[in-house]
Phi, psi and omega in degrees: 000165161300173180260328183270022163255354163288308194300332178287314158324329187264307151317325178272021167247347192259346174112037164301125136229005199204139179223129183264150188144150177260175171256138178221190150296348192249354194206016184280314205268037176241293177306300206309310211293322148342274197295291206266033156252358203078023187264137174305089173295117159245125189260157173228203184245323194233117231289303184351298190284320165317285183315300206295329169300333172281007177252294178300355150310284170305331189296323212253347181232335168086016156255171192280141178258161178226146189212196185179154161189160194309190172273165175062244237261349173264318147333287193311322174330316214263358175344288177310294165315324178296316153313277168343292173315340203269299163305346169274352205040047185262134184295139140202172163209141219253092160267138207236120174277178183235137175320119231281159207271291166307027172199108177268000171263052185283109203302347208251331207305161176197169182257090191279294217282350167308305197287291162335321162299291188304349184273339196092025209218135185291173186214145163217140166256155179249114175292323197201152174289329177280033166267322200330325196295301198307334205262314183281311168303329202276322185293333188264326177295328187269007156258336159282327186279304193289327185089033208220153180286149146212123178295106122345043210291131155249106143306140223259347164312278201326258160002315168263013168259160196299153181218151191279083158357286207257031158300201189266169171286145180308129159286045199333152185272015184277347191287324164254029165251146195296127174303315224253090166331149179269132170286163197235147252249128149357301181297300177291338150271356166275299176307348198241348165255343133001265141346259172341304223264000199250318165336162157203354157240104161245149170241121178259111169288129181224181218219177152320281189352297205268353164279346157307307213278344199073047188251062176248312160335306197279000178270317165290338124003255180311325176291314206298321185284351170257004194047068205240150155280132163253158183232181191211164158259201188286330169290341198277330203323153178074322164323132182064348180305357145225061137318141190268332183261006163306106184279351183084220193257153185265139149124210216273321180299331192316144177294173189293305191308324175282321208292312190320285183335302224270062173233338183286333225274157161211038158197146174259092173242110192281145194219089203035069156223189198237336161071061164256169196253029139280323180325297188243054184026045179065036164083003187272339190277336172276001223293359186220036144254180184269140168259145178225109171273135194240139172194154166340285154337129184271024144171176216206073152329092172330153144017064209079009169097353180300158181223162191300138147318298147241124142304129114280060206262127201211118147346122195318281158000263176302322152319285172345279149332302163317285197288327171277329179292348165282298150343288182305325169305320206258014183072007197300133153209148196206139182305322190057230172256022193249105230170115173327309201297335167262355166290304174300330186303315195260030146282152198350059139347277217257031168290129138240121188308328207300156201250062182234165181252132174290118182305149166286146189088006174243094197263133174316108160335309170287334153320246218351293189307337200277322179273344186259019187259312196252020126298274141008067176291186217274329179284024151229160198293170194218123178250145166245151176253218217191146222117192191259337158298355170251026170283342152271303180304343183257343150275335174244002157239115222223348167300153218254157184235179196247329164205121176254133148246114174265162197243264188059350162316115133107020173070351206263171192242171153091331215258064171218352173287348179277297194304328167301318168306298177330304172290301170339286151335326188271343189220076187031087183356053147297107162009098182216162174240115157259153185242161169187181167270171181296314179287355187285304190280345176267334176294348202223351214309337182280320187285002153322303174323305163303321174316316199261353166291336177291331186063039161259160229268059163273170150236126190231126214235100175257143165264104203250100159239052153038053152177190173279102214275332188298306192281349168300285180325335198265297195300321170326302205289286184304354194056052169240191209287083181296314187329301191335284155317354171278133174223130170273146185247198167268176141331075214271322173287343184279342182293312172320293194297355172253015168243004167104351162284192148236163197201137168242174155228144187239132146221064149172168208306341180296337193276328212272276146001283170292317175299323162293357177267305188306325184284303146344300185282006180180053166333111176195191188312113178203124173255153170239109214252131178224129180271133184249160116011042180294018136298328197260130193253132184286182174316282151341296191313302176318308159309317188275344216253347138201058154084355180248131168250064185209000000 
């Protein structure tokens, strides 16, 4: 056989069914060897957008997305994405080809390892054909043990050379990852019920990790016996959400009512989450507690360099567990904040009353989200993009979900209409909903195409106030030139029914309304382009840009 039909073999041993990616001269006769072992190919439009579906693979299974794109121009491509992943921690592997090792004036050499460093993203080359298995082994452990995008490099000589019919079989990297959820260290769990068993306000912060891990029993467990508010981070949104004692998201997003409590608080326990420092307003949200961290990791710099009074490190799950059966041994229960008086403090939390006016031919943005939040049921997924539209969607759609995703990773607009294909794909092309902006949603805008080739039941739905809205508010607020920030867009739904989807345009909640019912009723390729309203400012925005928190 060839090495790049050993290379295929090893992926599909490593647990590939699915792959992202354009076809080139560095990666076609590697996809054919693909295809005919049975993997599910999605060719796309853009290498970007590939990775980025293979980020919304991992976001949504905590396993590796796997993606591909040529040598040189297909590799630079994949930068915005690369990053993004990197910053998400999401495993994935990027396999890529390379210029042939023997002709460095090749029009394509390009420095991949180079580029995979500046992106945050690990690099393995493949040297030689008896390397594939080791280069390919090497690739998946260090995206699963690290959590991290890694590249792959093939040089495309290497790839058309012979490989020994009768070697052993690929040995997969799973053989040399610890079988064994991590356990928790005893010691450290006394100290963390210390702490804990000493409170009389705790917030269980809880994070991706402990929803990965299946700890959400044992954490509502554990709140009912501290009398603790759980909270989520942003990645987290939604989770537990419908605990009568859910507090919503920590941090910048947090309603005025959540933000209050939890200032009141004087222990934290955090559960696989990482405690960055939106999570905890820079240290502002918190000002008088004890931290208790619970994590994997053998150890998790907060925020601003802070570190938990006490580490854990622990599989969420078993952590939890740990710390309420010591607790429970040591007879600790405690009332907390489960009290009427915080209970009225957190009703319709997350209402906002402010007042603005709306152009005719225009819709309130928060309309949109409150009806397609009570519209939606909860068993289909909900992806949000990043911008200044998600200063809504993140405030207001609040019903617990079978999956959320939020993006705000790396600052960037455009990568979460990929990360949806993606997540779709990774859990049988399940129903999902995006919500995102227009300029957000137009940077990717060909891969609709890809969507409806594939036929998946998205819904993508922008909140079209026809400009760059993070910078119109910023500027409006300083009293510059906003307009400057307006970009007209086309027919976004119309755009769709010309790729072979379907699409409406709304402007107003009936149209809105009618257009999610329809879609509901025959889930497939559909944008819902609804022009909103750039009078009405989110919430967030309303803080930092003037001062108000209502």
């Amino acid at each position: 056989m060839k090495v790049y039909e050993r290379l295929a073999q090893a992926f599909v041993a490593e647990g590939t069914t699915a792959v992202f990616g354009m076809m080139g001269d560095g990666n076609m006769y590697w996809m054919e060897a693909l295809d005919a072992l049975g993997v599910k190919e999605y060719e796309v439009r853009h290498e970007g957008a590939g990775l980025g579906m293979a980020d919304g693979w991992a976001r949504a299974t905590h396993e590796p997305g796997v993606c591909t794109a040529t040598c040189g121009p297909g590799v630079t491509q994949l930068a915005t994405a690369l990053v993004t992943a990197a910053r998400a921690s999401s495993p994935l592997v990027a396999f890529v080809g390379e210029s042939p090792s023997t002709d460095p004036e090749y029009i394509q050499a390009f420095d991949q390892e180079r580029f995979a460093q500046a992106c945050e993203a690990g690099f393995v080359r493949l040297l030689a054909p008896e390397a594939v298995d080791e280069t390919v082994r090497k690739a998946f452990y260090m995206a699963k043990l690290e959590s991290r995008p890694v590249m792959l490099s093939a040089p495309m000589d290497i790839q058309q050379k012979a490989f020994d019919d009768d070697a052993e079989p690929y040995k997969p990297s799973s053989a040399l990852l610890p079988a064994a959820p991590v356990q928790p260290n005893p010691e450290q769990v006394r100290k963390a019920a210390d702490i804990v068993g000493r409170s009389q306000r705790p917030v269980i912060i809880t994070g991706r990790g402990a929803r990965w891990a299946g700890a959400g029993q044992a954490i509502i467990k554990l709140a009912e016996r501290t009398g603790a508010l759980i909270a989520t981070t942003l990645q987290a949104k939604g989770w537990l959400s419908d605990d009568p004692w859910h507090a919503g998201i920590s941090g910048f997003y947090g309603t005025r009512a959540a933000i209050e409590l939890f200032q009141e608080a004087d222990c934290v326990i955090a559960v696989g989450a990482s405690m960055n420092r939106y999570t905890t307003e820079h240290g502002y949200l918190y000002p008088n507690a004890k931290y208790v961290q619970i994590d994997t990791k053998p150890h998790v710099l907060m925020g601003g360099g802070q570190w938990a009074d006490c580490y854990v490190q622990a599989d969420a799950r078993l952590g939890v567990e740990a710390l309420e059966a010591e607790l429970a041994q040591r007879r600790v229960k405690g009332a907390g904040y489960r009290t009427a008086e915080v209970r009225a403090r957190l009703a319709n939390q997350y209402e906002d009353r402010a007042k603005f006016d709306v152009e005719p031919g225009m819709v309130d943005p928060r309309e949109v989200c409150l009806d397609l939040d009570e519209i939606i049921p909860p068993n289909i997924g909900l992806v949000m993009g990043s911008g200044a539209s998600t200063g809504f969607t993140t405030m207001l759609f609040n019903r617990p979900r079978s999956m959320v995703l939020a993006g705000h990773w790396f600052g960037c607009i455009g990568q979460m209409l990929p990360a949806a294909m993606g997540a779709m794909a990774a859990t049988g092309n399940r129903p999902t909903v995006l919500v995102d902006g227009d300029a957000s949603l137009m940077m990717h805008i060909g891969e609709i195409e890809t969507a409806v080739r594939y036929n998946m039941p998205l819904l993508a739905v922008a909140l079209n106030d026809q400009a760059l809205g993070s910078e119109y508010h910023k500027f409006k607020a300083t009293n510059h030139n906003a307009q400057l920030a307006t970009v007209p867009t086309p027919d976004m739904g119309a755009v769709c029914t010309a790729f072979g989807g379907r699409g409406r345009l709304a402007r107003s909640t009936e149209e809105v309304r009618s257009a999610a019912h329809e879609w509901l009723a025959n889930p497939g390729p559909m944008i819902l382009d609804v022009r909103i309203s750039r009078n009405v400012v989110t919430l967030p925005y309303r803080r930092i840009h003037y001062g108000k928190d209502e």
